[in-house]
Structures are given as C-alpha cells and as structure tokens.
C-alpha positions as CSV (number, residue, x, y, z in Angstrom):
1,X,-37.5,-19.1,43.0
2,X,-40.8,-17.6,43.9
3,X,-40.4,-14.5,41.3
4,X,-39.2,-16.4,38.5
5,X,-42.5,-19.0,39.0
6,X,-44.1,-15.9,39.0
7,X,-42.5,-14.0,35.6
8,X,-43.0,-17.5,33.6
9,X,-46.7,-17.9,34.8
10,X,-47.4,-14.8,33.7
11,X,-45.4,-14.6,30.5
12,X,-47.0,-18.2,29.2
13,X,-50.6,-16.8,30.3
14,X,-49.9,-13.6,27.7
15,X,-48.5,-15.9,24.8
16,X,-50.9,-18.5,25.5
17,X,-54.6,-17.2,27.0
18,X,-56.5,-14.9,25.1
19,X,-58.3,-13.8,27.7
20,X,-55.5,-13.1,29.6
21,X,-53.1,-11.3,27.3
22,X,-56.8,-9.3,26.6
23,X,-56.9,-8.2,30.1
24,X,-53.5,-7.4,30.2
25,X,-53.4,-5.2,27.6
26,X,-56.9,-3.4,29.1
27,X,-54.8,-2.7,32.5
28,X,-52.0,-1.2,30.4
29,X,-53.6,0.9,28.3
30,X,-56.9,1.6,30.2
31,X,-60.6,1.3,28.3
32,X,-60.5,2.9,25.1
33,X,-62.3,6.2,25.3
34,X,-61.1,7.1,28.6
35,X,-57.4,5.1,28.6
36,X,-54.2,5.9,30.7
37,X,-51.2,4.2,30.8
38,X,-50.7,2.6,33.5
39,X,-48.1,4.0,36.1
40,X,-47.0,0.6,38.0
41,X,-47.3,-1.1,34.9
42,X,-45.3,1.9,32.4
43,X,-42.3,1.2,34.4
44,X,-41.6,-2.8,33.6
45,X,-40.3,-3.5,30.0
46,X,-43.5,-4.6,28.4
47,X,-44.7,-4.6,24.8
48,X,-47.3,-2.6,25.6
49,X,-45.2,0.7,26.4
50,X,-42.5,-0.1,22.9
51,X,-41.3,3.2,21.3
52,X,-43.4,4.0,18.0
53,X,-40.7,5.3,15.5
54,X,-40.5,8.9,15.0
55,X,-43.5,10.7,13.5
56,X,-41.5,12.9,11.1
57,X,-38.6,10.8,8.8
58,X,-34.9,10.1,10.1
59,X,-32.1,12.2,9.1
60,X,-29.6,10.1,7.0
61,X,-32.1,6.4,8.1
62,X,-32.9,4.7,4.5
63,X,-36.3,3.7,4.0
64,X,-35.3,0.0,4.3
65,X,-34.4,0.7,7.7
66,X,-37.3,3.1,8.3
67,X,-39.4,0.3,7.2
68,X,-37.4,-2.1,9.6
69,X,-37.8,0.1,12.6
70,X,-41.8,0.0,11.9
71,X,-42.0,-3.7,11.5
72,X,-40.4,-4.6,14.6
73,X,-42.5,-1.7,16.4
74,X,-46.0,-3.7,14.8
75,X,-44.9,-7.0,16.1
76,X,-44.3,-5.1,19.7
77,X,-47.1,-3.2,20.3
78,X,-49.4,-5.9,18.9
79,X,-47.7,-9.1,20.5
80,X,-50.9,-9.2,23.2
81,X,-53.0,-10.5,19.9
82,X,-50.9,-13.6,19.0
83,X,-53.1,-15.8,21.2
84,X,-56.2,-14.0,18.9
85,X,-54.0,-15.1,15.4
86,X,-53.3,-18.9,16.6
87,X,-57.0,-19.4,17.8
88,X,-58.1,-17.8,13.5
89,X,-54.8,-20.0,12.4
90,X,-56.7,-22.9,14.0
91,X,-60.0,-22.1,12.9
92,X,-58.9,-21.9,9.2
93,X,-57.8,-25.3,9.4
94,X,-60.6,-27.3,11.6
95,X,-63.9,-25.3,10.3
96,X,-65.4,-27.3,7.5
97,X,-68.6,-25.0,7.0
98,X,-67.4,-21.7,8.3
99,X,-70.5,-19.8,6.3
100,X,-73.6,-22.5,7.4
101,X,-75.4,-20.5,10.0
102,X,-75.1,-17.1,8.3
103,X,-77.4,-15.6,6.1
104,X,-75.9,-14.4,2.2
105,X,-77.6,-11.3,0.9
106,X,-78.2,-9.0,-2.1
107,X,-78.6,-5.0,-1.6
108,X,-79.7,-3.4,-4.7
109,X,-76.2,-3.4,-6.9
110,X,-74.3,-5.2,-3.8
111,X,-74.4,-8.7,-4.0
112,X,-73.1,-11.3,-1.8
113,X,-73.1,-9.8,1.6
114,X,-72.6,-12.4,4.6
115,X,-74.6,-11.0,7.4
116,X,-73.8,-11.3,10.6
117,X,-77.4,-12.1,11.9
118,X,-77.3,-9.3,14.9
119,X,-80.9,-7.5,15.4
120,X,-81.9,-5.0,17.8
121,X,-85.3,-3.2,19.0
122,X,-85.7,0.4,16.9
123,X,-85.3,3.7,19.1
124,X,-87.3,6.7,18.3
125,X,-84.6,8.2,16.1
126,X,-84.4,5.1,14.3
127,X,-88.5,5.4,13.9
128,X,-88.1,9.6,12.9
129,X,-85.8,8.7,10.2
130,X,-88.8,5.8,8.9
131,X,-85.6,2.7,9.3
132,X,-88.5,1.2,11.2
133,X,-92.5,1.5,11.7
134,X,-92.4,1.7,15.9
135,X,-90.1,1.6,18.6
136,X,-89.4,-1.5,19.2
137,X,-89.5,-3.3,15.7
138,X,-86.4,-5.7,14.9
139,X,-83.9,-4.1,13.0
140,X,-80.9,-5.9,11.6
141,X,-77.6,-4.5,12.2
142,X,-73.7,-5.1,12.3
143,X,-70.6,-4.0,14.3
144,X,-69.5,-3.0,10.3
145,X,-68.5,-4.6,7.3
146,X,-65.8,-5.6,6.0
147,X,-65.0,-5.0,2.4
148,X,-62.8,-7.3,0.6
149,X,-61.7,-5.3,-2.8
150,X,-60.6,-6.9,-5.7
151,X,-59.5,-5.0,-8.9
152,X,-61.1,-8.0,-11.5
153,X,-64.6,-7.5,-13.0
154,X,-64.5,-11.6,-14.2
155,X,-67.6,-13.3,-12.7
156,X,-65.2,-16.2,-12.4
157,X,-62.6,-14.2,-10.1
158,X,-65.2,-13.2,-7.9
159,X,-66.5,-16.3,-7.4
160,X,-63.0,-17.8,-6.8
161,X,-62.2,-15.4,-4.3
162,X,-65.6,-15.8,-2.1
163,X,-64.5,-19.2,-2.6
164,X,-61.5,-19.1,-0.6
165,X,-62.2,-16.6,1.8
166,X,-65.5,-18.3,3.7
167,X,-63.0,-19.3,6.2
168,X,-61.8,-15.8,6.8
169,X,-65.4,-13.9,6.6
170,X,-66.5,-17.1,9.0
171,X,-64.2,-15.9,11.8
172,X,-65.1,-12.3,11.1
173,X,-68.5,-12.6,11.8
174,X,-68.6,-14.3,14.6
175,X,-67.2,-11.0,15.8
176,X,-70.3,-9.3,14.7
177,X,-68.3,-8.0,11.0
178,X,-70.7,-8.5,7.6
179,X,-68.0,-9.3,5.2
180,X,-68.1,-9.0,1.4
181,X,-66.4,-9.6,-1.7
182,X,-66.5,-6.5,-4.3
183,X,-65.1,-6.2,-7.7
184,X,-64.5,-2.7,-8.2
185,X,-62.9,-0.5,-11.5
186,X,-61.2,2.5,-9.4
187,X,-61.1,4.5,-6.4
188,X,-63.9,6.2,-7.8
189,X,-66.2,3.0,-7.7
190,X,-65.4,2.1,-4.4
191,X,-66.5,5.1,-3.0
192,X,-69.4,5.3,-4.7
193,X,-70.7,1.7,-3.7
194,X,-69.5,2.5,0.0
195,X,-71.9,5.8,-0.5
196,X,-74.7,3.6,-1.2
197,X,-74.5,1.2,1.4
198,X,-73.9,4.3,3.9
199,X,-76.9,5.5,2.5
200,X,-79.7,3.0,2.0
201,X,-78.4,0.7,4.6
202,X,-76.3,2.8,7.4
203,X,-77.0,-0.2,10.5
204,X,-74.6,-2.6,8.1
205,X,-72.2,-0.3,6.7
206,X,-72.0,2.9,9.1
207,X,-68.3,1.4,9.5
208,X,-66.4,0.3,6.4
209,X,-63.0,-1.5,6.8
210,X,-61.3,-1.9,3.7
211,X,-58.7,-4.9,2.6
212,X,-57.1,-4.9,-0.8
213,X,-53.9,-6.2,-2.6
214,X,-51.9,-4.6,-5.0
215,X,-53.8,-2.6,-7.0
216,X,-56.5,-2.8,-5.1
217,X,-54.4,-1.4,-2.4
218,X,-53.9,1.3,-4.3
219,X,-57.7,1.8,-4.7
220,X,-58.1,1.9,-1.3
221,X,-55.4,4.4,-0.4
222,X,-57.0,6.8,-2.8
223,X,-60.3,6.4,-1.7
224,X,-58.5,7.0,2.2
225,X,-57.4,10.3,0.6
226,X,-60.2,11.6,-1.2
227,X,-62.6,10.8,1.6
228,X,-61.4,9.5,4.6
229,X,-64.4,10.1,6.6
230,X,-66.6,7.2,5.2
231,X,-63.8,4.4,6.1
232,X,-62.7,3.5,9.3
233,X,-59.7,1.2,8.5
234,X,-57.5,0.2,5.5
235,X,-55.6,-3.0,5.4
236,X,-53.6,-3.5,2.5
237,X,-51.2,-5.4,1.2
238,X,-47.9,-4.2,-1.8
239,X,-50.0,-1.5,-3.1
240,X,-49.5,-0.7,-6.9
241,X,-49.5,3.2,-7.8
242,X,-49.1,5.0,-4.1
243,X,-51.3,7.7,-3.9
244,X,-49.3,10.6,-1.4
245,X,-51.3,11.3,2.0
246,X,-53.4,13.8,2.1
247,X,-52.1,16.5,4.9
248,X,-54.5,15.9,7.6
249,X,-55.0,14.2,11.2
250,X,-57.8,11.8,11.8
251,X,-57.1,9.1,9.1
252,X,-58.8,5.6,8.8
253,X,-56.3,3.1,10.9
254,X,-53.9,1.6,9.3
255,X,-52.3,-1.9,8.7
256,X,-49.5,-2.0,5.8
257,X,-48.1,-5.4,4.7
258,X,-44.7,-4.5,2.7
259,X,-42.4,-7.5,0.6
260,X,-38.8,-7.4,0.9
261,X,-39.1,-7.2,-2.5
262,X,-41.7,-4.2,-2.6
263,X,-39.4,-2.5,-0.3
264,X,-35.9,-3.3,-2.3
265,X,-37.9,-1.9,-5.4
266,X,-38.4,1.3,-3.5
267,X,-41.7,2.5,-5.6
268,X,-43.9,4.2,-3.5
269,X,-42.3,3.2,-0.1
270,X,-41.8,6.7,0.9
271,X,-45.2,7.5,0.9
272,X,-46.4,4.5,2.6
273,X,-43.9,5.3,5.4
274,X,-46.0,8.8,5.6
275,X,-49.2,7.0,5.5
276,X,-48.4,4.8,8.3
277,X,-47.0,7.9,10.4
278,X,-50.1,10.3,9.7
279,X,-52.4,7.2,11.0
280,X,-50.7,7.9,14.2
281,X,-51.4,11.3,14.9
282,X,-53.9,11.3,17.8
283,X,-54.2,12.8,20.8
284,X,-55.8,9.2,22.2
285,X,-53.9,6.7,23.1
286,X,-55.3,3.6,20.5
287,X,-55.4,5.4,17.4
288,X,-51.6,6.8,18.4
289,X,-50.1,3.4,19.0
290,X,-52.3,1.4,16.7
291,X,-53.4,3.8,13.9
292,X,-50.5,3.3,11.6
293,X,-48.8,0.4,11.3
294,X,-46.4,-1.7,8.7
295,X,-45.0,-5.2,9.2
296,X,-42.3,-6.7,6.5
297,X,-44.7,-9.7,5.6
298,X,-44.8,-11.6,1.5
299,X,-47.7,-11.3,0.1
300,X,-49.3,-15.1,0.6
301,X,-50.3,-17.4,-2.6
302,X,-53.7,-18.5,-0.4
303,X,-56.2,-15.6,-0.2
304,X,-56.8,-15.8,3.3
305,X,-56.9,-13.1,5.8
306,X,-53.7,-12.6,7.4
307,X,-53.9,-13.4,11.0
308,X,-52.4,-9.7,11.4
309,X,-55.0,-7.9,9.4
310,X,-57.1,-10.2,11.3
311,X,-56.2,-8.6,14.7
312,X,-55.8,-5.0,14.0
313,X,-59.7,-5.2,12.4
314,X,-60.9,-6.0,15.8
315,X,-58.8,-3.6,17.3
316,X,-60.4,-0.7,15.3
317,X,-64.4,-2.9,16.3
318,X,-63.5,-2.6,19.6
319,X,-61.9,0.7,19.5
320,X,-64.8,1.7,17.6
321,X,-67.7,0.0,20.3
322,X,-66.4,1.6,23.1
323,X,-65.0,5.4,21.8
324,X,-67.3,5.3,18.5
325,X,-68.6,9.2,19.8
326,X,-65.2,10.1,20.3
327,X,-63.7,9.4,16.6
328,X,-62.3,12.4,15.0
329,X,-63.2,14.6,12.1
330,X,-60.3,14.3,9.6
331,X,-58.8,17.8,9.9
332,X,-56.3,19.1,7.6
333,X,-52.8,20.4,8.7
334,X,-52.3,24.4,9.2
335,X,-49.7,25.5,6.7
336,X,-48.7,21.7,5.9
337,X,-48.3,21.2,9.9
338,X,-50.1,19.8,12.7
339,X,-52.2,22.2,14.8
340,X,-50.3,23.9,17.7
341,X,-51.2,21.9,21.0
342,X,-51.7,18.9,19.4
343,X,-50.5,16.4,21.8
344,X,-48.4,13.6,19.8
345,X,-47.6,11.7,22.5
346,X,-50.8,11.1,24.9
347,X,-50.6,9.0,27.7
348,X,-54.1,9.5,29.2
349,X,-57.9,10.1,27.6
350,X,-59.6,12.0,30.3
351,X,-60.4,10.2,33.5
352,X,-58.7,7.3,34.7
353,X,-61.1,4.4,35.2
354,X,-61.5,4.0,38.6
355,X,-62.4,0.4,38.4
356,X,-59.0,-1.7,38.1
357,X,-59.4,-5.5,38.4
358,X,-56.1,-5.2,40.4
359,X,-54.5,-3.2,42.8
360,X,-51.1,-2.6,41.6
361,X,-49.4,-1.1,44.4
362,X,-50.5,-3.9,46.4
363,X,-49.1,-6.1,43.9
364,X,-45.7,-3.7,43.3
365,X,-45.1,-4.4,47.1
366,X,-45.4,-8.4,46.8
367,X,-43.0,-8.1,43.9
368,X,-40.5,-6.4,46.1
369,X,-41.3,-9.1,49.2
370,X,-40.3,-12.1,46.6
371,X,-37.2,-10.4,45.2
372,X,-36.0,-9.9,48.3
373,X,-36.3,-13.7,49.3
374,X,-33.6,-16.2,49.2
375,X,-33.9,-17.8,45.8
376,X,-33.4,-22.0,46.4
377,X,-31.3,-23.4,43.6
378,X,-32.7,-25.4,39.7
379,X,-31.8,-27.9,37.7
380,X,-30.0,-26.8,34.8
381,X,-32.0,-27.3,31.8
382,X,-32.5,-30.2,29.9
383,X,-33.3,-32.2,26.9
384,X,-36.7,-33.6,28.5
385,X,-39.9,-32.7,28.2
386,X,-39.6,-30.9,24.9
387,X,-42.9,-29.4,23.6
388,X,-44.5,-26.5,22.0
389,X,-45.2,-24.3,25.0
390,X,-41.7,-25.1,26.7
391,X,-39.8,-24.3,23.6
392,X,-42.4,-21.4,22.4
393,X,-42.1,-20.0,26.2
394,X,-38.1,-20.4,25.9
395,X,-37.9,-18.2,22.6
396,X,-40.0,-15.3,24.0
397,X,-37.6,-15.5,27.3
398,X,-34.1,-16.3,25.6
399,X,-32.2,-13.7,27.4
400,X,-33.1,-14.1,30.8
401,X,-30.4,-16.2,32.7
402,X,-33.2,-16.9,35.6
403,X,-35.2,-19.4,33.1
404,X,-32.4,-20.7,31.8
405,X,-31.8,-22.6,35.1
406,X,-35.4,-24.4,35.2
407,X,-35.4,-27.5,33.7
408,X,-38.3,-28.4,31.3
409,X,-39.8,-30.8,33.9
410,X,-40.1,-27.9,36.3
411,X,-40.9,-25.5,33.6
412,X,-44.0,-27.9,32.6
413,X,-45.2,-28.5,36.2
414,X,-44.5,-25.1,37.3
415,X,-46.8,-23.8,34.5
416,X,-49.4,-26.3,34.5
417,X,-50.0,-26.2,37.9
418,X,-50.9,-22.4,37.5
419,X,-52.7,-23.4,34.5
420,X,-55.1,-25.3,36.5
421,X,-55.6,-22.7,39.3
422,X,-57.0,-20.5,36.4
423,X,-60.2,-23.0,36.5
424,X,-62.9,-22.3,33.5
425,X,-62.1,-24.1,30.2
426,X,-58.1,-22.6,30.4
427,X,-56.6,-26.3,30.6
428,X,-58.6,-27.2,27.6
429,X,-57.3,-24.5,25.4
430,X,-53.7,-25.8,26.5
431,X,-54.8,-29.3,25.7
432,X,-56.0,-27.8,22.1
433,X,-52.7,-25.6,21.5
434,X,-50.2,-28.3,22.6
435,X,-51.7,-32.1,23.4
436,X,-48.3,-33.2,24.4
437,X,-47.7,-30.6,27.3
438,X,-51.0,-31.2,28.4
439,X,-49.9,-35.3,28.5
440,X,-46.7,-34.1,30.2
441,X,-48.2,-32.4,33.2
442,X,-50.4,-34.8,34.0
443,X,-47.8,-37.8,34.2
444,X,-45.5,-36.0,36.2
445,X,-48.4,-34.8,38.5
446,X,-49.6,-38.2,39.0
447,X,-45.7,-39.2,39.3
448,X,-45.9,-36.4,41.9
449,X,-49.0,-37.1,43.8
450,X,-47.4,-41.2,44.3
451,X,-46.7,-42.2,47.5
452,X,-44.4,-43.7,45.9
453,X,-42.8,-41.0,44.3
C-alpha cells in the first residue's frame, strides 16, 4: 500500500505542480550545459528517457507513420511541461490586460515591440563598444525576442493580429521574451530586419525565435537555411513551399505543427521529417532530445500561441541562460555526412553536477524496503468522488492494476494529504486547477478528523 501511495503522489505532483514536474525533469537530465542522465533515475520507465525516432528515415515506414512515431515521441519527452501549458491555458482566459505594465516601442523600421522592461548595469565591454557612457549606466535588455511573422503587408492584418495575440506576448514576457508582430514579403526580408535589430540593438534581439504559419512557415524555414546562425528557434505551423535542409549540424531548435490533412497531402512532408531529424543532431543532451520536434496538431482558427510552441520557447530561454557559451556554430556535413566522432546519442555534457537535491541511492533503497512490505488490501474503485485530478490522474495511470484498486475517496485523501505536506502556495494551485477536489479533501478530512467518525 505504501509504494502505490508513493507512485500516485508522485505521478499527480508531475501532472499537476509546475515546480515539481520542473525539478523532476532537472534531476533527469542534469543542468543544461553540464547534463547527465541520471543513472537511478534512467532505469524506471519515465518520459524523460522515451526513444527519439531514428535520425536517418525507416526502411519500408511511410511518412504518415514516420510522422506518427515523431508525434507521440514530442508528447513523451515534453509531458514534464503540461503543468507550464494549463497554467498559459488559464492565463489566456482570466487576464483581461495582459499588455498594461509593459512598455510598446518603435526601433527605427520595427514597430511595435513589447518590451519586457529588464535593465541591467553596463560592463566595460558594453562601455568599449559605446552601448553605454560608463560602467554602470542602465541598459535595457531581454532574454530575446520573439518574432511573430506574418506573410500580409495590410495595416489592417497587422493590427488584427497584435490584437489577438496580447494574451500570448503577455505570458511571454513575463518570462523576460520582447515579443513582436512583423509583416514581412520573403525570407529575404526577414533576415534583413532580424540583421538590423542584431545590429543596432543586440541586448533585445541577440536571440531571435521565430513563429509563423503557412507561408510564413515557409519564410522562416528558408531563412533557417540560408542563415541559421542569427535564429535560435523556429516554431512553425503547415508550412507552404518546404524549403530542403541545408546539410549541416547545429540548426535553430525546432517545433513543427503538422495537419492530418498537411500530412495526407504529402507536400513537403519529407523534408520536414529531415528538418526535424537534423535539429537533433547534438552531442548535448537538450538540443538532441529537444532540437527537433513534430506533433500531429490542426492548425487553430484563434491566433493564439499554442501552449506547445509555448513550452518548447522556454525550453530553448532556458537552454539558452544556462549553456548560451556553449551553443554551436552550424557546421556543414563532410561529404553529405556527419563528422566522424560525432556522438548521436549523448548521455552526459562534461561533469556531472555534484549538487543533487536528492540522494537516489538512498531513495533506490527505500523503494526496495516498501516493495518488499506486505501490501494491506483497497477498496475497489468507485463512482464517488469524481473530479478533474482523479479522473486526469486515472488516464495517465490506466494500465496499472495497483491504482485500479484505490477507490476515489482514498485516491482524493491519499493525494491531498501529500498535497498539503508540500506547504508554500501548492494547495492553492490545486484549489485553482480543480475547486471541486479541493472541496472533496477537505470534507472527508474533517469527516476524518470527527470523533465521531
């Protein structure tokens, strides 16, 4: 009884808490920059450790099914961020003035660019290169920029568009992300409005991620090809007129968004399978699980951010604040192959961080102590007590036979008691995610506590 307490805490804390299913993901794939899988940790069925498909294309595998394989590979390896993607869902729909304590901007030719509102003190450098007077003059900066790319020139598009993304760009920069809205003609526009921003104002635009529909995909892709070492992501949705990869390592990351309807058409899906297997070629460990991926997903009617794209853009940030020194040089491919010694399957970075917030044989040892016990017998399930969690927590654990003999009365005061052990402001994220498990424990814990009871 013990363990399976113990699996469905911990499997409702990495569905539910962000912070949690964070930290997990930390401990299984180390600090980016100097990651390592981790050995306890590699050896239990988790997400984190899922297969990527094959590099090079399957003998005799259609692309549908090629495609296939790489959606349900994204959805794996990425299932630590759903917490992230309900907490943006929620914010989409409860923030009425996602834009009113951030500053809108024009730059020369670039208008319309929501600042984030980080400053810093100048260094030296900074003061050699005349971005500031002295050392220690406020300069105004951002984590990057996100650049929204649409392939109208109408006033009126544009306008619509920044219209219905100020949700989206409000949840960005929070994260420390300037976000724009820009019209652009071609690839060849793109890059050279990217090469101005790089230029005259590197501290906002040193990292560019691009998002794009359709044709404006397609715009990014080729911009990706013809100079990938200005852009640090692409996420992009049905691209119109696929460019083919260009035959190098070191790509921007990543994220494709594919129709069953793009993919039963068949245009161009064999080179976006090659573009999302290229952005995987790394000898670290981020970029090779999280560098190229595709997820069978319809284009939505509302222009918002997917909650997807939403995640992997703060995967690359992040990837980016911590192993920004480390981020490669695209290099192209020695007679059309990758470099000999080329490691294409890396499971550490260099040193393994010392400084573990757990010690895991410790814990591997008081896994074996409560499997060995002598399990006391549950309820069967039952019809009570139905709620989001309990049914969401269910879904994720349909096949194990354990669970399936905890009721939902146990199964609510089982993980609300854990819950509460948590402490900080963990019960009030419950209480915002699912109001009526959060009314459930606390009846059957004051049912509980009755001497009466």
């Amino acid at each position: 009884m013990a363990l399976i307490i113990l699996l469905v805490f911990e499997g409702a804390c990495f569905r539910l808490v962000e912070k949690y299913a964070e930290l997990r993901h930390r401990v299984a794939w180390g600090v980016p920059g100097k990651a390592s899988y981790n050995p306890i940790l590699k050896i239990l069925p988790l997400d984190h450790f899922t297969a990527a498909p094959s590099l090079t294309p399957v003998s005799g595998q259609s692309d549908y099914e090629s495609a296939t394989a790489e959606n349900a590979y994204a959805e794996s390896v990425m299932s630590f961020s759903r917490p992230l993607r309900d907490r943006y869902e929620d914010y989409l729909e409860n923030e009425l003035e996602p834009l009113a304590n951030f500053e809108i901007r024009d730059f020369g030719p670039i208008t319309g660019i929501v600042l984030p509102g980080l400053k810093r003190s100048a260094t030296l450098e900074e003061v050699n290169q005349k971005m500031a007077r002295r050392m220690g003059d406020e300069l105004e900066y951002s984590k990057g920029i996100l650049i929204r790319i649409i392939s109208s020139m109408e006033a009126e598009d544009y306008e619509t568009e920044f219209s219905n993304l100020e949700s989206s760009f409000g949840f960005v920069l929070k994260r420390g992300i300037a976000c724009l809205v820009l019209p652009v003609q071609d690839a060849d526009d793109v890059l050279q409005k990217i090469d101005y921003l790089q230029t005259q104002h590197k501290l906002l635009a040193e990292n560019v991620f691009l998002w794009g529909d359709r044709r404006a995909a397609a715009y990014a892709l080729e911009a990706a090809r013809v100079n990938p070492e200005k852009i640090k992501a692409i996420l992009l949705s049905d691209p119109e007129g696929v460019p083919p990869p260009p035959e190098m390592v070191g790509l921007p990351w990543l994220t494709l968004h594919l129709s069953e309807e793009t993919i039963s058409e068949g245009e161009g899906v064999p080179s976006l399978l090659q573009w999302v297997r290229i952005g995987r070629i790394s000898e670290k460990i981020y970029p090779s699980r999280l560098g190229g991926l595709l997820r069978i997903e319809t284009l939505s009617e509302t222009d918002r951010m997917p909650s997807f794209f939403v995640a992997s853009l703060f995967q690359c940030s992040d990837y980016i604040d911590h192993a920004g020194s480390q981020w490669p040089n695209p290099t192209p491919f020695i007679n059309g192959q990758v470099a000999k010694g080329t490691n294409l399957n890396p499971t550490q970075e260099g040193e393994i961080d010392e400084k573990k917030p757990f010690d895991f044989e410790v814990a591997k040892d008081n896994l074996r102590e409560i499997s060995e016990e002598n399990e006391t017998g549950v309820k069967p399930e039952d019809a009570t007590f139905d709620c989001e969690i309990v049914r969401g927590y269910r879904e994720l654990r349909q096949n194990d036979e354990k669970l399936r003999q905890v009721s939902n009365r146990d199964l609510v005061l089982l993980l609300g008691l854990e819950f509460e052990k948590m402490g900080g402001d963990v019960m009030d994220q419950i209480r915002e995610k699912d109001p009526v498990f959060h009314r459930f424990y606390f009846s059957l814990k004051a049912l509980e506590d009755s001497p009466l009871y």
